[in-house]
C-alpha positions in Angstrom: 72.7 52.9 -12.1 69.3 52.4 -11.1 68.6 49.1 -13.0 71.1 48.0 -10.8 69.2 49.5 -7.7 65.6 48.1 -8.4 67.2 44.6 -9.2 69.2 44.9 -5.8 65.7 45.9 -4.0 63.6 43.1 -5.8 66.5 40.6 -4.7 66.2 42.4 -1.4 62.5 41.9 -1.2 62.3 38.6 -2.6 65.1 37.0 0.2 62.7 38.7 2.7 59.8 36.9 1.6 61.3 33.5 1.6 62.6 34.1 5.3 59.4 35.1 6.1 57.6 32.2 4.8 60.0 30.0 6.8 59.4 31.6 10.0 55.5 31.3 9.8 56.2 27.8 8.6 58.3 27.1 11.7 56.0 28.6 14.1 52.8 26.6 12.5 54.6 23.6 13.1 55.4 24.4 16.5 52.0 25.4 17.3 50.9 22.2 15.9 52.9 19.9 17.8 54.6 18.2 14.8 56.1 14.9 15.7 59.7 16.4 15.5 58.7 18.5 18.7 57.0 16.7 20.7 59.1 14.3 23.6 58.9 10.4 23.1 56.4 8.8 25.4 57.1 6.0 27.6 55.5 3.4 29.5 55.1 4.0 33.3 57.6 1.6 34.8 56.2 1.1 38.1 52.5 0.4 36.3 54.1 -2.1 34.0 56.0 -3.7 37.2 52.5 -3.6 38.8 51.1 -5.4 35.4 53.8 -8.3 35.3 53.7 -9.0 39.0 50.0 -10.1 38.6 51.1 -12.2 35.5 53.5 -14.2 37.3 52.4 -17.6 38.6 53.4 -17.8 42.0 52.4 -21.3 43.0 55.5 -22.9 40.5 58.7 -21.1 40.8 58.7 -19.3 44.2 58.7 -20.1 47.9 57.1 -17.1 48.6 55.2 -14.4 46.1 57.5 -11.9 44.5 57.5 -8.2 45.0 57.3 -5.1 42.9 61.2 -4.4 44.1 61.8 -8.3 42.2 60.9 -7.2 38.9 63.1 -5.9 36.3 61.9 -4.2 33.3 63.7 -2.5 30.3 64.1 1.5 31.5 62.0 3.9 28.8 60.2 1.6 27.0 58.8 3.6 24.1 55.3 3.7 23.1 55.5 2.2 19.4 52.5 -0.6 18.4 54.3 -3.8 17.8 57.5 -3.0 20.3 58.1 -6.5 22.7 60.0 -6.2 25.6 61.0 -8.8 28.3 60.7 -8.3 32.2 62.3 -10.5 34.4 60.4 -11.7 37.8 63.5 -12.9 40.5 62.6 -14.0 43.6 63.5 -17.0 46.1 63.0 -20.3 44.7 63.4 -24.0 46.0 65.6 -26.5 45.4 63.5 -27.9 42.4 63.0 -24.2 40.9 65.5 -21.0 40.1 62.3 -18.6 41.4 63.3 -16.5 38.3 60.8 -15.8 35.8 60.6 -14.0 32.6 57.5 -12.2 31.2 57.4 -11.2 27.4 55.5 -8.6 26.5 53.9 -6.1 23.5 53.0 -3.0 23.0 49.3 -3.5 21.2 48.8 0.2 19.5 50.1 3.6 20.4 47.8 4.0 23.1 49.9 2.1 25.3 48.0 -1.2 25.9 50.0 -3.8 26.5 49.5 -7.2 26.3 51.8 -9.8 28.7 52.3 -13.6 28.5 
């Protein structure tokens, strides 16, 4: 009868020892910011409107300049090196021209930086 007791203890024991284990890895991780944890970042929508806007060339395809409210970029745009995108630049054209652009563009490293063209 107390074989069976010790051997129920060490089971006991050993089960606590492997939750505990898990909890303290669990809470490392969360300390750490593991990648699981932490939210996606995206890129500022109104700053990348701003950045296409001033790629645009005005001169061919509109009557007058575009404004931020003409551009249309992809919503949540996720930071990930290598990521293109396309914005679109609508505004009034002439009779020779649509006045509707579009602006490729890629995400250069996680930072953020993006290059336009």
């Amino acid at each position: 009868m107390t074989d069976q007791r010790s051997f129920a203890r060490t089971v006991i024991a050993l089960s606590l020892a492997v939750i505990a284990c898990c909890a303290l890895t669990f809470t490392i991780m969360l300390l750490a910011g593991s990648p699981a944890v932490q939210p996606q970042r995206v890129l500022d929508q109104e700053a990348l409107a701003r950045a296409v806007l001033n790629n645009v060339e005005t001169d061919a395809e509109f009557v007058k300049p575009p404004t931020i409210d003409d551009v249309s970029c992809p919503a949540s745009i996720p930071v990930e090196a290598g990521r293109e995108f396309e914005c679109k630049v609508v505004g009034v054209g002439d009779s020779s021209s649509s006045g509707r652009v579009w602006v490729k563009g890629k995400i250069e490293d996680d930072q953020g930086d993006v290059s336009l063209g």
